[in-house]
C-alpha positions as CSV (number, residue, x, y, z in Angstrom):
1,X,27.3,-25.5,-0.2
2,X,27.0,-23.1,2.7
3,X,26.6,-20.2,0.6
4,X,23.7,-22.1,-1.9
5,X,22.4,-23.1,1.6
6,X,22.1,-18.9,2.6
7,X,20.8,-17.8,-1.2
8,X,18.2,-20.2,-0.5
9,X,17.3,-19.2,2.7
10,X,17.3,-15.3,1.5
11,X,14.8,-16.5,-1.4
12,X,12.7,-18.2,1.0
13,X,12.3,-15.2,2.7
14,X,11.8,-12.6,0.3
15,X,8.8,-14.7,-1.4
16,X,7.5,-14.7,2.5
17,X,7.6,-11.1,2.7
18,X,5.6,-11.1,-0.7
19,X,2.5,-12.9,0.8
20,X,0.2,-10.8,2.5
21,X,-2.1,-12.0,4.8
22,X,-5.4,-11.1,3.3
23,X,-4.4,-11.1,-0.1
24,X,-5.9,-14.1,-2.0
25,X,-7.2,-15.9,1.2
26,X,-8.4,-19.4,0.4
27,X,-9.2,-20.0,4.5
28,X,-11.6,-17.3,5.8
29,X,-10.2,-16.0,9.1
30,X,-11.9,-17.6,12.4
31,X,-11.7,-14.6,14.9
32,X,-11.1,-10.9,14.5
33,X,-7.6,-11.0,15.7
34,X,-6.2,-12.8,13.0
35,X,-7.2,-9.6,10.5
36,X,-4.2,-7.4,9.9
37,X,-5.6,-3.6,9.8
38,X,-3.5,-1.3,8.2
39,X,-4.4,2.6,7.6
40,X,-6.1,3.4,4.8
41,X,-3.1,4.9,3.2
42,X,-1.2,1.7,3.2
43,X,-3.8,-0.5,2.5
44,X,-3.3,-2.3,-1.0
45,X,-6.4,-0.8,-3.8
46,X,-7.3,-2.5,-6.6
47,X,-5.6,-3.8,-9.8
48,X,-5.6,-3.1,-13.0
49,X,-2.5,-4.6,-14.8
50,X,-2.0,-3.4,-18.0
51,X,-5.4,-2.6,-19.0
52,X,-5.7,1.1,-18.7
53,X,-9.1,1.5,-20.3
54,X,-10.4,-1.1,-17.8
55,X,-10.1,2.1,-15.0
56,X,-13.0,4.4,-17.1
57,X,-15.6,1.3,-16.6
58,X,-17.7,1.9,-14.0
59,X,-19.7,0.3,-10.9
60,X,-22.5,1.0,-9.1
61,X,-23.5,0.5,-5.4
62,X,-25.6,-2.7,-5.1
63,X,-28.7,-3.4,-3.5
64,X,-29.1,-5.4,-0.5
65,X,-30.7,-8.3,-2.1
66,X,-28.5,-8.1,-5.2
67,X,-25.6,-8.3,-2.8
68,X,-27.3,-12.1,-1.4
69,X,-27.6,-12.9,-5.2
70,X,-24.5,-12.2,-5.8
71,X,-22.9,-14.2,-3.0
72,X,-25.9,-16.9,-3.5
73,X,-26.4,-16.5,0.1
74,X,-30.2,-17.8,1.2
75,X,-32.8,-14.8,2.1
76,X,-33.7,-14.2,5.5
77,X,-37.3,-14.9,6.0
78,X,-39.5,-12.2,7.6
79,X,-40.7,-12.6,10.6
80,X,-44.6,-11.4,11.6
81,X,-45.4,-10.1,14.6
82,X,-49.4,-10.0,15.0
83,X,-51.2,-7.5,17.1
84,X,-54.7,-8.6,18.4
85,X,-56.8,-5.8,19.6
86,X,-60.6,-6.0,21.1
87,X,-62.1,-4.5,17.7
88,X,-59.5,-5.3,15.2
89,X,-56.8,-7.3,14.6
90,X,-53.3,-5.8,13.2
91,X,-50.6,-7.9,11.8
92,X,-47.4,-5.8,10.8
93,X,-44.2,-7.6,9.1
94,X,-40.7,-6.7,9.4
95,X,-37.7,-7.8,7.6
96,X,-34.4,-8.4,8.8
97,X,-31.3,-7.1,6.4
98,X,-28.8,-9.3,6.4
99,X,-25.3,-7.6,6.1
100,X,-26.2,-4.4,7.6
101,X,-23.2,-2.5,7.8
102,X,-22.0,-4.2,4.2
103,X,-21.5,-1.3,1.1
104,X,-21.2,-3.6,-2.1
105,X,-20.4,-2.4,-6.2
106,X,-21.3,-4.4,-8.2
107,X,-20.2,-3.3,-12.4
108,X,-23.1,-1.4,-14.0
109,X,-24.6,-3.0,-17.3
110,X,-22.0,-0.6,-19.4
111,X,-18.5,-2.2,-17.7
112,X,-20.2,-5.5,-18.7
113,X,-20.9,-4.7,-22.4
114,X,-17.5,-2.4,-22.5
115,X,-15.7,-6.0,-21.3
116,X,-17.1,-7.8,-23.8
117,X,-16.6,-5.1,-26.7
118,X,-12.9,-4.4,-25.4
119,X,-12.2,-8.4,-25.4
120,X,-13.8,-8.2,-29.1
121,X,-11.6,-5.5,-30.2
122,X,-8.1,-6.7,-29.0
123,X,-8.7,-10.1,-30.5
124,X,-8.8,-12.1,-27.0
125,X,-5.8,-10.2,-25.4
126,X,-8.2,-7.6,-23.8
127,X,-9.3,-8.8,-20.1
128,X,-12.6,-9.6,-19.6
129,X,-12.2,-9.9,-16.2
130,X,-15.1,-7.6,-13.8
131,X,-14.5,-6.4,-10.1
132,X,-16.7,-6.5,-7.6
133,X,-15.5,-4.5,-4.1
134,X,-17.4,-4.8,-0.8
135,X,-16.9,-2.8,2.3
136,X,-17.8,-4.3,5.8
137,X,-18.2,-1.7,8.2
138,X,-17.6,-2.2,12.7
139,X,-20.9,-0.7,12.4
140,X,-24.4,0.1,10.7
141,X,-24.0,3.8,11.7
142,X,-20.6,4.1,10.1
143,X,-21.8,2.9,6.9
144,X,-24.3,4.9,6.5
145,X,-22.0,8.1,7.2
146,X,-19.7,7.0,4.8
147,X,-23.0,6.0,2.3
148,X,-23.9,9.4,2.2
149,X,-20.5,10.5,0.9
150,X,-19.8,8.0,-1.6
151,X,-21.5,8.1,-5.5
152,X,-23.7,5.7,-6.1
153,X,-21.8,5.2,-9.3
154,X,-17.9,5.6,-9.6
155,X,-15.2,4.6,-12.4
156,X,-13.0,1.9,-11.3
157,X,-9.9,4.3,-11.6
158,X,-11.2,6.7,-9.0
159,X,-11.9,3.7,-6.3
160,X,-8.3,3.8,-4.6
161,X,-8.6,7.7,-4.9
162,X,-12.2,8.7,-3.8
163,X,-13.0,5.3,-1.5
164,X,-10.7,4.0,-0.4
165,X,-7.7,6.9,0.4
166,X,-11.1,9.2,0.5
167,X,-11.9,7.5,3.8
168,X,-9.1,9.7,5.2
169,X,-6.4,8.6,8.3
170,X,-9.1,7.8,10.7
171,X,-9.8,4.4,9.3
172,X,-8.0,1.0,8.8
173,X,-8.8,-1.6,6.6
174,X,-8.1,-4.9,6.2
175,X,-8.4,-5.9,2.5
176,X,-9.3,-9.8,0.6
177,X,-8.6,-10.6,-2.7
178,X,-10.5,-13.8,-4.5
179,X,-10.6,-14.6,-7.9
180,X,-13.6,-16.4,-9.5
181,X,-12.8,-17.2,-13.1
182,X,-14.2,-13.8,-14.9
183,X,-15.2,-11.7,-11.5
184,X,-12.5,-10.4,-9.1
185,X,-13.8,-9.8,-5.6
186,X,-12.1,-7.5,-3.2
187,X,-13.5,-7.2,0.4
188,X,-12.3,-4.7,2.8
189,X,-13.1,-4.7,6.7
190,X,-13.1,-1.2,7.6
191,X,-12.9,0.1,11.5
192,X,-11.6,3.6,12.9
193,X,-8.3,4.5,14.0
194,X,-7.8,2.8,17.1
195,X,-10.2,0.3,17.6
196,X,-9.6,-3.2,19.0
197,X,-11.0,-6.2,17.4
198,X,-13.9,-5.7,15.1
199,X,-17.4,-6.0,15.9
200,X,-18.5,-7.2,12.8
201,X,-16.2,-10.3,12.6
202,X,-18.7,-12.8,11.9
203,X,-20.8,-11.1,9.2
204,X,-17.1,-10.4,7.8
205,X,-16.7,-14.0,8.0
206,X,-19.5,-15.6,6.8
207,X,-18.8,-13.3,3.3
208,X,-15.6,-14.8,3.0
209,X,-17.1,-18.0,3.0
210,X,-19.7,-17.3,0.7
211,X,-17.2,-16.0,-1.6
212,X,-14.7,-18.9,-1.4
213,X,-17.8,-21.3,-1.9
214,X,-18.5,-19.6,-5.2
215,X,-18.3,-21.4,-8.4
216,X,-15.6,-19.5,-10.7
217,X,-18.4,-17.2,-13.1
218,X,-17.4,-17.9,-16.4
219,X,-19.5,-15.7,-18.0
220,X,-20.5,-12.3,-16.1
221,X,-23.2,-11.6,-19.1
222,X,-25.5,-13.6,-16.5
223,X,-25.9,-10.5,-14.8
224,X,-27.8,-8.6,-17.3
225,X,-30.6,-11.5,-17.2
226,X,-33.2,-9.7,-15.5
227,X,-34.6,-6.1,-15.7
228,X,-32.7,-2.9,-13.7
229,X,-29.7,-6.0,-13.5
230,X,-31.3,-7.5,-10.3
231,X,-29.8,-11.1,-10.7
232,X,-26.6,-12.7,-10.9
233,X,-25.5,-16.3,-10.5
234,X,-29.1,-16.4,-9.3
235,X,-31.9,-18.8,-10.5
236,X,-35.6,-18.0,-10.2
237,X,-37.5,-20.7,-9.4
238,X,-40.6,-18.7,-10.4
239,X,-41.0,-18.7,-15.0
240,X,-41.6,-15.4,-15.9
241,X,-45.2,-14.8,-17.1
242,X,-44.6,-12.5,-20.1
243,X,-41.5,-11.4,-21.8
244,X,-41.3,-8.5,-23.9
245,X,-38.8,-9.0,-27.2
């Protein structure tokens, strides 16, 4: 009895050691000290199972509105500031970015279509599962550095390689893993070497949120709705005046 007693204990444990603590999070972390940060080197990359051909489609770097779309997060509203002069009056409006230090890649309207052709193909056995990968930065300044490095465009077999190893020993990440039915989301919080806490903990947090709050996407062919692929899980309230067949 003693001995089933240890072998259970022993399991226990090793299934323990198996769970990372930002892999598959359900429960979006409430302060920045509960991230674990590893170097980039040891961070986990993404997955690929046994699809091989998944790692030659490709994903593109997203645009800041596409990446609200995407996480169905409400715009931010401008706000107007108005000048009044003696002759003239100027009014000049500014917008406010949300997520300004966030990097998104979202899959370009070929990984989409190859998805769908691939699942064709195989008979149902290929995947036709998508990845999407965001990058929160500690700061706006660092992710613009590291913008002007990166493709805009990138296989998904060269993402562990060129983005995130590429970021070199300097950095640590902190990497999130959710799955949502056809789309895979991995999030990485990204800091240099040495820092303390991270400064971007509640933009960080408010993603994770967003992405836990998602609906699973059942079909990712959504995202080729609207022109240039602006839209997905995104409904315009606004008909379209003309559409050309």
């Amino acid at each position: 009895m003693e001995d089933k007693g240890k072998s259970n204990k022993k399991n226990n444990n090793k299934k323990q050691k198996h769970q990372h603590p930002n892999d598959q999070t359900t429960r979006p972390t409430s302060s920045s000290s509960d991230i674990a940060f590893k170097p980039t080197s040891d961070v986990k990359g993404l997955k690929f199972g046994g699809q091989f051909i998944v790692k030659s489609f490709t994903i593109r770097r997203a645009r800041p509105l596409e990446l609200l779309k995407l996480l169905s997060f409400p715009p931010i509203n401008k706000t107007t500031t108005t000048t009044t002069n003696t002759n003239n009056n100027n009014s000049s409006s500014s917008s406010k970015v949300a997520f300004p230090s966030t990097t998104s890649f979202l899959p370009t309207n070929f990984t989409i279509l190859a998805h769908h052709a691939w699942h064709t193909l195989t008979l149902g056995l290929g995947t036709k599962k998508s990845k999407v990968v965001l990058f929160v930065f500690e700061s706006e300044s660092m992710k613009l550095s590291v913008d002007r490095i990166w493709p805009p465009e990138i296989p998904l077999g060269e993402v562990n390689k060129k983005l995130i190893r590429g970021l070199g020993s300097g950095c640590e990440m902190a990497r999130f893993k959710f799955r949502k039915g056809c789309i895979t989301f991995y999030v990485y919080a990204v800091r240099r070497t040495g820092n303390t806490g991270f400064s971007r903990a509640d933009d960080l947090r408010t993603i994770l949120q967003s992405v836990v709050a998602l609906n699973d996407f059942l079909d990712h062919t959504a995202m080729l709705a609207m022109p240039n692929q602006r839209s997905i899980n995104y409904c315009n309230t606004t008909p379209p005046v003309a559409m050309a067949h």
